[in-house]
C-alpha positions in Angstrom: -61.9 36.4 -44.9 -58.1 37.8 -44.5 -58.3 41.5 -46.5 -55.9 41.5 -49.0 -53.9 45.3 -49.2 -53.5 47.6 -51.9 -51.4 46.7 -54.8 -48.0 47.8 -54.4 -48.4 48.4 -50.9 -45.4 46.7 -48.9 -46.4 43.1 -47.1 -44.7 40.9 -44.5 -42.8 38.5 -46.0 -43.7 36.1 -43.4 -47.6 37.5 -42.9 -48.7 38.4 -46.4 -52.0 39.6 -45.0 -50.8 42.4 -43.0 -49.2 45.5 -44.5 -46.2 46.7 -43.4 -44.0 49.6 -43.7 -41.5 48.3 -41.4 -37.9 46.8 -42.7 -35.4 44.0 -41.3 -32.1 46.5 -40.8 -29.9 42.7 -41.7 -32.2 41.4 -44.9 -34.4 44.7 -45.7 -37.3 42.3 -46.2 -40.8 44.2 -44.7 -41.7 42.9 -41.3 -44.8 43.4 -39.1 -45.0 44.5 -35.8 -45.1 40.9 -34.6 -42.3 40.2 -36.4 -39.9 42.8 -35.1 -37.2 41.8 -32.8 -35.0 44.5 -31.0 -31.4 44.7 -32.3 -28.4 46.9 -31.5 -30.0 49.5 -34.4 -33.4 49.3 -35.5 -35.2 45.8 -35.9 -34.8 42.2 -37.1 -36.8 39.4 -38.5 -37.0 36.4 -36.4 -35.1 34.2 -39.0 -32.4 36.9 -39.3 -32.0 36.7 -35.1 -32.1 33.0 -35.3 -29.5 32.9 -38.0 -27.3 36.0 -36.1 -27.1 33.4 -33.1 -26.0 30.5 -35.2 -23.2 32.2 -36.6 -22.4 34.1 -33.2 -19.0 32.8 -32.1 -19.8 31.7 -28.6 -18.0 33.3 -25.3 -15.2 31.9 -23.7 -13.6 31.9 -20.3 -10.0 33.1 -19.9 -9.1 29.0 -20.1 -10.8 28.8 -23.0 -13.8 27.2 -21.3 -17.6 27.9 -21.8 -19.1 30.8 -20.3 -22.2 28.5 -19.4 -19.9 27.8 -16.4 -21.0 31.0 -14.4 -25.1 29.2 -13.4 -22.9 26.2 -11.7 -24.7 23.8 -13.4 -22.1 20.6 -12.8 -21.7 22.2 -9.6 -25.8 22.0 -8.8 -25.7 18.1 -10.4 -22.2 17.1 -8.5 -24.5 17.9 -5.3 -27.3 16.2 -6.5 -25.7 13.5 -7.3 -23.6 13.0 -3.8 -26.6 13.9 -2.2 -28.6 10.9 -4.0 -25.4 8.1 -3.5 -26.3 9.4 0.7 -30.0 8.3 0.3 -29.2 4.8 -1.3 -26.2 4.5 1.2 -28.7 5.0 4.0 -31.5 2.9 2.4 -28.8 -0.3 2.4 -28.5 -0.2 5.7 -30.7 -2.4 8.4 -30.4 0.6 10.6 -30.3 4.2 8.8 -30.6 6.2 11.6 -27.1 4.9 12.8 -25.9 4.8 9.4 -27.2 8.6 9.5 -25.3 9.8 12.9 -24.3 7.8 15.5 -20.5 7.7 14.8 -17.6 9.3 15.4 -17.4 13.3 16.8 -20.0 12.6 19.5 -22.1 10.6 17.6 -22.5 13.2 14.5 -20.7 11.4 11.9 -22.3 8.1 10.4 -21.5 4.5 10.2 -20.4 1.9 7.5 -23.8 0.5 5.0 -23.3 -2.3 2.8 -23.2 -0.4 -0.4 -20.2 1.8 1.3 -18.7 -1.2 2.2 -18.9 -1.6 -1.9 -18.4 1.2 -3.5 -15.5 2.5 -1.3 -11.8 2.7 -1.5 -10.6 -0.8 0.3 -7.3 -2.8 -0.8 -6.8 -4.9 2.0 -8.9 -6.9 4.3 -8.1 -8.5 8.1 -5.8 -7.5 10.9 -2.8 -5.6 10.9 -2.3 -6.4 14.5 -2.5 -10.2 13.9 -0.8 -9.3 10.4 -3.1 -11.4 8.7 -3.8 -9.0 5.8 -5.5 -10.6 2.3 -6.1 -8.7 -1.1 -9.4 -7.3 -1.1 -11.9 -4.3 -3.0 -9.2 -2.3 -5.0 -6.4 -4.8 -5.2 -9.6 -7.8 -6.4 -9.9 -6.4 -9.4 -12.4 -3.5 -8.5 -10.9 -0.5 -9.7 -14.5 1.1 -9.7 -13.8 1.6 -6.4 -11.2 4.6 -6.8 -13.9 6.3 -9.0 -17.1 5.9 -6.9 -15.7 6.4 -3.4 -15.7 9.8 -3.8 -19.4 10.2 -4.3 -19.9 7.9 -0.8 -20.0 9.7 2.5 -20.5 8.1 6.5 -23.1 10.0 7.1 -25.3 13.0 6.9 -22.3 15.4 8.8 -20.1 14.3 6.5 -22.0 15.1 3.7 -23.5 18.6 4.7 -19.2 19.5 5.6 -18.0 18.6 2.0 -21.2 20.1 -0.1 -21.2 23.4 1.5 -17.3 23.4 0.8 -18.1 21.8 -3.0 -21.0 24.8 -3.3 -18.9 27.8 -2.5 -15.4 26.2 -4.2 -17.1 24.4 -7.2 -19.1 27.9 -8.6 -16.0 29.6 -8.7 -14.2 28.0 -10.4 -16.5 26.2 -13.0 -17.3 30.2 -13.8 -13.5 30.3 -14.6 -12.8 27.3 -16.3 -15.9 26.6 -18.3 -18.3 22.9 -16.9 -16.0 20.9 -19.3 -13.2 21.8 -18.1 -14.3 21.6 -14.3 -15.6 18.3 -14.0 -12.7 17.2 -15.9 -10.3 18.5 -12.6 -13.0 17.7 -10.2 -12.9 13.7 -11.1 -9.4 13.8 -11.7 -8.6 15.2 -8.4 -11.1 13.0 -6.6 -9.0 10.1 -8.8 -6.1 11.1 -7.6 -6.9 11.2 -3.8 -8.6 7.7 -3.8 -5.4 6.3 -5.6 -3.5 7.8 -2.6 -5.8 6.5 -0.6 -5.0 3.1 -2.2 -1.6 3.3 -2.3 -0.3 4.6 1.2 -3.6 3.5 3.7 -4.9 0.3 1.5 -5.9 -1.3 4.8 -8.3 1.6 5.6 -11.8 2.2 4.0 -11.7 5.5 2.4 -14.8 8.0 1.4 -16.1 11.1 0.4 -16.2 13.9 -1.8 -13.0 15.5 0.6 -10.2 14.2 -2.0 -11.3 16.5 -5.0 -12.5 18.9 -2.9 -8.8 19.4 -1.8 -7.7 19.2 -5.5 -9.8 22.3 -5.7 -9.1 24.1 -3.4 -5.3 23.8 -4.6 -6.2 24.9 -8.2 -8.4 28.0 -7.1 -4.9 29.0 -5.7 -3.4 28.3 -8.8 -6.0 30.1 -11.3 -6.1 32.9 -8.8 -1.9 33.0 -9.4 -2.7 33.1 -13.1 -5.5 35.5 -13.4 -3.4 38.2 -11.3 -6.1 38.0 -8.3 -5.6 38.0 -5.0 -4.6 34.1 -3.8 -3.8 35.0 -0.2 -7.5 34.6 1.2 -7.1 30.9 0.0 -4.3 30.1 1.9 -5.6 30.7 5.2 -8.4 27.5 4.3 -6.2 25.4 2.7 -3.8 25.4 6.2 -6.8 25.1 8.0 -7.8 22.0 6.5 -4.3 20.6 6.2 -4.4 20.6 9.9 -7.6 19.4 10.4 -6.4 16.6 8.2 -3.1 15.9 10.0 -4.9 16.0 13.6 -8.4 14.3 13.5 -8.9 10.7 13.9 -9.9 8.8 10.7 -9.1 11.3 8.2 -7.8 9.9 5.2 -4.6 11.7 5.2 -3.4 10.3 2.1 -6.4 10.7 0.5 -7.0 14.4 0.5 -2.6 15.3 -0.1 -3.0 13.6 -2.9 -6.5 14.9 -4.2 -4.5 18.1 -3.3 -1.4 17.3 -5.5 -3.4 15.7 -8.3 -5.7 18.8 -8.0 -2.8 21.5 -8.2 -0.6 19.9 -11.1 -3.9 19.7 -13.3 -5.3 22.9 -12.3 -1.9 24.6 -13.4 -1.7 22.5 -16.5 -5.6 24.1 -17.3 -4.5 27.5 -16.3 -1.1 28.0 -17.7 -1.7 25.9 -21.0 -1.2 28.2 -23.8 -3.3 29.9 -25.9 -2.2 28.3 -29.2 -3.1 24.7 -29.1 -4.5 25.4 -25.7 -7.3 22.9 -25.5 -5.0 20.1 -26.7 -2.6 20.8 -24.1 -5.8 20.8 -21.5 -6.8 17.6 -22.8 -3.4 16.4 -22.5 -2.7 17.0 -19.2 -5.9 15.3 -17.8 -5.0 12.3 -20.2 -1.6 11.9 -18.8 -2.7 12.0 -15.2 -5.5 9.8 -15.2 -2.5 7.3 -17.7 -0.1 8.0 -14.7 -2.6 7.2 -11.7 -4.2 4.3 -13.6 -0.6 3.0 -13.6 0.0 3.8 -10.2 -3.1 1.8 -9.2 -1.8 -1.2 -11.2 1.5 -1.1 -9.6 0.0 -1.5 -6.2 -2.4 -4.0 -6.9 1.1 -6.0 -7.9 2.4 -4.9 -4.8 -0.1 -5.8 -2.7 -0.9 -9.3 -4.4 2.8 -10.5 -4.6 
């Protein structure tokens, strides 16, 4: 049996069975000790926390973005997901150890699978030599392609190169700009590299996370610029890979300048949008590039189907 206090001595309001001399400091309502909840002075009621919380206003990155961007989350599930398209890559294959290593660089990089063969960047099929070159992948009608690509990688090497660079890039700057915000220039970027890709090496079949990776490194530099940090640490990387790019065999060189480009022009659109109508100005300028490289793509399928 639950005693029952004194008359007129002060009650929970959410325990009426245990007496209380203990106030909310937010609705002065009496509270017991299991009730209390720590606040800046005194102590709250729990519906009073929960209530603080709703009406909280939430905080936001210097690009208006969600501070939820500092635990990497997109980052973690970008990785995850790459990491997963590997697996099923490997698992098409007849032989997965050579689809695994056994390439190119002394036999660390991997080898073609069916399902790269389907979900890569490819525009033209046969041989240039011969010049007997047909519309194929891209330019057929499967603009999927320029999307999925850049979740494919030959190989295992290839894979470990791009996600260590995606892990210490992608943090950063998802912490600045908010997970919205970031994926939004991450697939854009990766867009724009594969519709390079398309456009200036249709005839080669094109891969990997590389092309927004590039597009991110180019908008660090840029968000760096704007926040008044130091960029110059940046530079030395990006020149490093530029060369790398320009000098090793089978590089999509087109691929990554543009993921590069694409990545820079929306990066500076997210950083230096204003702060009045600034997230319509964001959404803007990832509308307008994704209108422009959707056109683009068309234009070459025309080309390259004449």
């Amino acid at each position: 049996m639950t005693p029952v206090p004194p008359a007129g001595t002060p009650v929970c309001y959410r325990h009426p069975g245990r007496e209380t001399y203990i106030r909310c400091n937010r609705c002065d309502r009496p509270i017991c000790a299991d009730c209390m909840r720590e606040a800046s002075v005194g102590h709250q009621c729990p519906q009073c926390v929960a209530e603080g919380r709703r009406t909280q206003r939430q905080t936001r990155t210097a690009f208006g973005g969600s501070a939820l961007g500092r635990h990497g989350y997109v980052t973690i599930t970008l990785i995850a997901v790459n990491v997963l398209m590997l697996l099923l890559s490997l698992s098409s294959a007849k032989n997965p150890g050579n689809a695994a290593a056994g390439g190119g660089l002394g036999g660390l990089l991997g080898g073609e699978t069916p399902l790269l063969d389907k979900l890569s960047v490819l525009g033209q099929c046969g041989d240039p030599r011969l010049n007997l070159l047909t519309p194929c992948g891209v330019a057929d009608g499967e603009y999927y392609r320029l999307f999925t690509a850049m979740f494919m990688h030959i190989g295992v090497l290839h894979l470990l190169m791009n996600m260590y660079a995606l892990w210490i890039l992608g943090r950063t700057l998802e912490a600045f700009l908010g997970p919205v915000r970031y994926l939004a220039l991450y697939l854009v970027a990766g867009l724009g590299g594969n519709v390079a890709a398309y456009v200036f090496q249709p005839g080669a079949l094109s891969a990997g996370a590389s092309t927004a990776i590039f597009g991110l490194f180019a908008a660090l530099f840029v968000v760096l610029r704007k926040l008044g940090l130091n960029a110059a640490s940046v530079l030395p990387v990006i020149i490093i890979n530029l060369v790398v790019t320009l000098t090793v065999p089978n590089i999509s060189i087109a691929g990554h300048i543009g993921g590069f480009l694409v990545g820079g022009l929306v990066g500076a659109g997210l950083a230096y949008a204003p702060k009045e109508g600034r997230s319509a100005v964001q959404a803007a300028t990832i509308v307008v590039a994704v209108l422009a490289l959707g056109g683009l793509s068309l234009w070459q399928t025309g080309q390259l189907t004449a």
